[in-house]
C-alpha positions in Angstrom: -13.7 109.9 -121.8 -13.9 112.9 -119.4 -12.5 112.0 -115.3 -15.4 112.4 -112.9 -14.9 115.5 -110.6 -13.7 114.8 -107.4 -16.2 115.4 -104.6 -15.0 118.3 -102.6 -15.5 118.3 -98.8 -17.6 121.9 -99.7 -19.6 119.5 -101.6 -20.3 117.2 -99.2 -21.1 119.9 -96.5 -23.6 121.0 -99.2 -25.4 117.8 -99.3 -25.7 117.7 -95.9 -27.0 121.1 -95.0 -29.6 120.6 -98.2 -30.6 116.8 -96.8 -30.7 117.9 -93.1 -33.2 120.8 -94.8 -34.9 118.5 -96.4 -35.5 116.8 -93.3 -36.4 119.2 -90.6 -39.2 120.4 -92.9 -40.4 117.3 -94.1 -40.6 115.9 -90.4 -43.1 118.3 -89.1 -45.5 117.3 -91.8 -45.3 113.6 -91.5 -45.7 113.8 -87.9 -48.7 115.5 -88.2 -50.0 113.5 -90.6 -49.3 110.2 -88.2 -51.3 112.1 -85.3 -54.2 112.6 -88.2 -54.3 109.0 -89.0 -53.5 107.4 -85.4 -56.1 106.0 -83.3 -57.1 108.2 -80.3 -55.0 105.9 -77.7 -51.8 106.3 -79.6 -51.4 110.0 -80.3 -49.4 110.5 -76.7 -47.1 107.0 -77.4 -44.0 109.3 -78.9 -43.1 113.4 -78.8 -42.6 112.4 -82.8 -44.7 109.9 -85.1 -42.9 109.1 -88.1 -46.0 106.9 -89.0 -49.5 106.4 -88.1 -50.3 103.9 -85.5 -53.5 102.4 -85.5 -54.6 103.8 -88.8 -58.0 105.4 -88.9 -59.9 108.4 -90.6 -62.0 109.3 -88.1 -60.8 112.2 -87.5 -61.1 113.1 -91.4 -64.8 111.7 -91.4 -65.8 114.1 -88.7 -64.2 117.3 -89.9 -65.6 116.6 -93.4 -69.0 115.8 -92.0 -69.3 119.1 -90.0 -70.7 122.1 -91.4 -67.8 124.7 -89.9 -64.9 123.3 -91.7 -66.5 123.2 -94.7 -68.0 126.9 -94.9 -64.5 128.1 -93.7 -62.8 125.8 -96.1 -65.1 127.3 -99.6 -64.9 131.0 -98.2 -61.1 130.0 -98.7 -61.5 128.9 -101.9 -63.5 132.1 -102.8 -61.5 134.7 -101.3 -58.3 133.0 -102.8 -59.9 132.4 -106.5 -61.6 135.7 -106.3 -58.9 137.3 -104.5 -56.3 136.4 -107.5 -58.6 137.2 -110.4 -59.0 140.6 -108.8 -55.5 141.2 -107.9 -54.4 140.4 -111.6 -57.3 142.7 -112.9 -55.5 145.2 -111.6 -52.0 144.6 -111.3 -51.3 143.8 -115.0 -52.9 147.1 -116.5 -51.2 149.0 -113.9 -48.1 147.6 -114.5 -48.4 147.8 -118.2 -48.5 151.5 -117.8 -46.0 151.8 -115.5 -43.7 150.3 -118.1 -44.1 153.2 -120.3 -41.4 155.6 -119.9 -43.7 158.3 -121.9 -46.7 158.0 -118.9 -47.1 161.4 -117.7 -45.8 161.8 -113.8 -44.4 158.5 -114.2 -41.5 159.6 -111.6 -44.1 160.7 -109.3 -45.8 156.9 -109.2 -42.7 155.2 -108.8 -41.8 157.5 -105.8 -45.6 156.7 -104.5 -45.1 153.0 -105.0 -41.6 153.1 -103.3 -42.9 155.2 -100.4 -46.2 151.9 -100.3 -43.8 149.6 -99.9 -41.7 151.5 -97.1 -44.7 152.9 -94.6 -47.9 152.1 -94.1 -50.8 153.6 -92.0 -50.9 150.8 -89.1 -53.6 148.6 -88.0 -56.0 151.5 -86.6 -56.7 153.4 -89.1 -57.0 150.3 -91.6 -59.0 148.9 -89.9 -61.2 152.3 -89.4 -61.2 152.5 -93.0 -62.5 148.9 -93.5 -65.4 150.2 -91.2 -66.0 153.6 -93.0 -66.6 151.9 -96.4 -69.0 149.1 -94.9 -66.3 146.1 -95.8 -66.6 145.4 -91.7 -67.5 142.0 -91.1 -67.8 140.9 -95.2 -65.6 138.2 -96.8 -64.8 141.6 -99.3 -62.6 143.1 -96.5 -59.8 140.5 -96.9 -60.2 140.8 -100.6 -60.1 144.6 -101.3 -58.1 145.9 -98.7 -55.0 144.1 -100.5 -55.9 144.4 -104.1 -52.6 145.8 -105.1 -49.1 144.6 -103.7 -46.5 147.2 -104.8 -43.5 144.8 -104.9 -45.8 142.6 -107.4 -46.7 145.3 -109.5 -43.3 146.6 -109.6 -41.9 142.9 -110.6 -44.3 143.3 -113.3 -43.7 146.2 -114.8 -40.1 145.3 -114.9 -41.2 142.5 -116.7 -42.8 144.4 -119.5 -40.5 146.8 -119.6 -37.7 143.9 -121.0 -40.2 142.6 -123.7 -39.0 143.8 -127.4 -40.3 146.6 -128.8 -41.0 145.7 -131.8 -44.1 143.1 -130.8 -45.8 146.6 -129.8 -45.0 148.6 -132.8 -45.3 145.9 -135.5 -48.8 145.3 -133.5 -49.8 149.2 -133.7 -49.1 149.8 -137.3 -51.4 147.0 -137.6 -54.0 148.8 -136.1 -54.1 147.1 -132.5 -55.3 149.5 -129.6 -53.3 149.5 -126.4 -56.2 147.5 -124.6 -56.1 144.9 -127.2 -52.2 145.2 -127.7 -52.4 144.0 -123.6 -55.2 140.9 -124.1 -53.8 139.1 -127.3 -50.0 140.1 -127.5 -48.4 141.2 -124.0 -50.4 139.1 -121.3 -49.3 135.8 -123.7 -46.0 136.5 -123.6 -46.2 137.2 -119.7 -47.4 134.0 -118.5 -44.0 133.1 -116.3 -44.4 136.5 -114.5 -48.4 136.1 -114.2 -48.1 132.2 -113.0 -45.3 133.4 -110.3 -47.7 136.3 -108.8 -50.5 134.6 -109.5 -48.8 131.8 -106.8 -47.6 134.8 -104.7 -51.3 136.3 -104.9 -53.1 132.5 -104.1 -50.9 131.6 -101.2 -51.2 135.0 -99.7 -55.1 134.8 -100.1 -55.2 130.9 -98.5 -53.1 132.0 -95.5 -55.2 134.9 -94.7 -55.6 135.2 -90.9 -55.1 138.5 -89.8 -57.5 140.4 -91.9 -60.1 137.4 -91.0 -59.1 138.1 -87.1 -59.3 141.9 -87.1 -62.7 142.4 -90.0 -64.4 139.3 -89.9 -66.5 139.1 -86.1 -68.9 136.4 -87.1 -68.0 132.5 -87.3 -69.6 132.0 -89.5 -67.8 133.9 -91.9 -64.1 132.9 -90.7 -61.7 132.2 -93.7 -60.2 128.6 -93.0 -56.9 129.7 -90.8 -58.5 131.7 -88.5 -61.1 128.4 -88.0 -58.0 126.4 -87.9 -56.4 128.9 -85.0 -59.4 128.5 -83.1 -59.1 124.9 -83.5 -55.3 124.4 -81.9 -54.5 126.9 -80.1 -58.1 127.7 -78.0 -59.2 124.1 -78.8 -62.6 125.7 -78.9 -64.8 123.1 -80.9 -68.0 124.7 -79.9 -68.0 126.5 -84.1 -67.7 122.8 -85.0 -71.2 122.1 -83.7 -71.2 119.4 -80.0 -68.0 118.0 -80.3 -68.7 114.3 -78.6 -65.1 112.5 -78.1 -66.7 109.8 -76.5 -69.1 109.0 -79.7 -66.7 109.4 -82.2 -63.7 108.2 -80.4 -61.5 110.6 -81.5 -59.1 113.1 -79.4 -58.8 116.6 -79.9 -55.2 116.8 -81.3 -57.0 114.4 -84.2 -58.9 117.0 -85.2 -56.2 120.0 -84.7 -53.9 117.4 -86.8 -56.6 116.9 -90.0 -57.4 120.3 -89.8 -53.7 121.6 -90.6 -53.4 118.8 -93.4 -57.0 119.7 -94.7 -55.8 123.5 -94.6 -52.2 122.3 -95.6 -52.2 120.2 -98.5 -54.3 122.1 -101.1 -51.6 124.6 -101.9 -49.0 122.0 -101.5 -51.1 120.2 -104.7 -51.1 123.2 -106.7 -47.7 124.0 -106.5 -45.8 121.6 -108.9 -48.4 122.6 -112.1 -47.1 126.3 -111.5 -43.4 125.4 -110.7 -43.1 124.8 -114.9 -43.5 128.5 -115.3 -40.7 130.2 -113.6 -38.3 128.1 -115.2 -38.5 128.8 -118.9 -40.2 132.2 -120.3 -41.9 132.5 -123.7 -40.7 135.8 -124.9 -37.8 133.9 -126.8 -38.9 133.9 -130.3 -41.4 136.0 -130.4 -39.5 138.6 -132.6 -38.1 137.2 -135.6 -35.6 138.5 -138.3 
């Protein structure tokens, strides 16, 4: 029979900086979720709700049942489902070809890429190109403008670069072409890399607000945050159609509370299913004898 460790007063000091983590980012949440659920008269009764008072979804029925949140919540959807497929397109062939040491000027992309990720040209001229190539004021411009992050295409091709060799020529002297070599053999064995950015991609894409505050002029066309800034911080309700408090019996930090969870907990859901994949890789194996 082995002793038990002793516990270490580092290890206690570790379990209490990890649980007082723990709690000053769980708190935030819960108390918004108590203002979501309270009833109107009880939102003021404490600077911190640890649980609802008064439960009721009225403020959930009303954001639900109004035609704002809704269009900002599916352009959300699109520009972040879109917006990832797009991103992959053409991160994954890039990096692919990066990973070849034989790529002519291959030391003159890396030092381009290096040089991205350092400088960039600034809001103004961004934002004129946006204009020049007729993106202004489209649900496009906070797609394309950031089709290609360097740092993500850079953890890629590292990626590739450390899968064996000998998939890719055992698969060539069977004949395989490179683009083929890329769909059937290398993308398989990259799923851990292509969940991780495709998580990095998808919450970049649902927490788009700047690109939706600088190219996007109609509400109508607002991605979800930039809805949700106008929301709490103008309290502008006037994009949510008449906002009547008296009918509905609902206060404003209600709504400003539902809106954050509605805007909140979608990525939170998806989270877990991807956390499996940057744990374990699949490359292990895939070369035998």
């Amino acid at each position: 029979m082995r002793k038990a460790r002793p516990v270490k007063s580092a290890d206690i000091a570790i379990y209490l900086l990890l649980v007082a983590s723990c709690i000053i980012t769980i708190v935030p949440i819960v108390h918004v979720l108590s203002i979501s659920m309270s009833a109107p008269g009880s939102v003021y009764a404490a600077p911190i709700m640890l649980y609802p008072r008064e439960v009721t979804l009225a403020a959930y029925r009303y954001i639900f049942d109004t035609d704002a949140l809704l269009r900002a919540f599916a352009i959300t959807v699109f520009i972040t489902v879109a917006g990832t497929l797009l991103n992959l397109l053409v991160t994954v062939p890039a990096a692919y070809a990066l990973s070849k040491r034989a790529l002519p000027g291959l030391r003159w992309f890396m030092v381009a890429l290096v040089l991205v990720m350092t400088f960039n040209a600034g809001i103004i001229p961004t934002y004129l190109m946006v204009k020049n190539v007729g993106l202004l004021n489209s649900v496009w411009a906070m797609i394309v403008p950031g089709l290609v992050n360097a740092f993500f295409l850079l953890l890629m091709r590292n990626f590739f670069m450390e899968l064996p060799a000998e998939v890719e020529e055992s698969a060539k002297m069977d004949g395989c072409s490179d683009i083929r070599l890329l769909a059937a053999i290398i993308v398989p064995l990259s799923l851990p890399v292509l969940a991780t950015i495709s998580l990095f991609y998808g919450v970049s894409h649902w927490n788009e607000f700047f690109k939706g505050l600088f190219y996007v002029t109609s509400p109508t066309k607002w991605p979800l945050q930039v809805l949700l800034k106008t929301i709490v911080f103008d309290q502008n309700f006037t994009s949510m159609d008449n906002f009547d408090f008296v009918t509905m019996r609902i206060e404003p930090m209600n709504v400003q509370s539902a809106s954050i969870m509605v805007a909140t907990l979608p990525i939170v859901c998806v989270y877990p299913f991807m956390q499996r994949f940057f744990v374990k890789g699949l490359v292990m194996g895939a070369v035998k004898g």
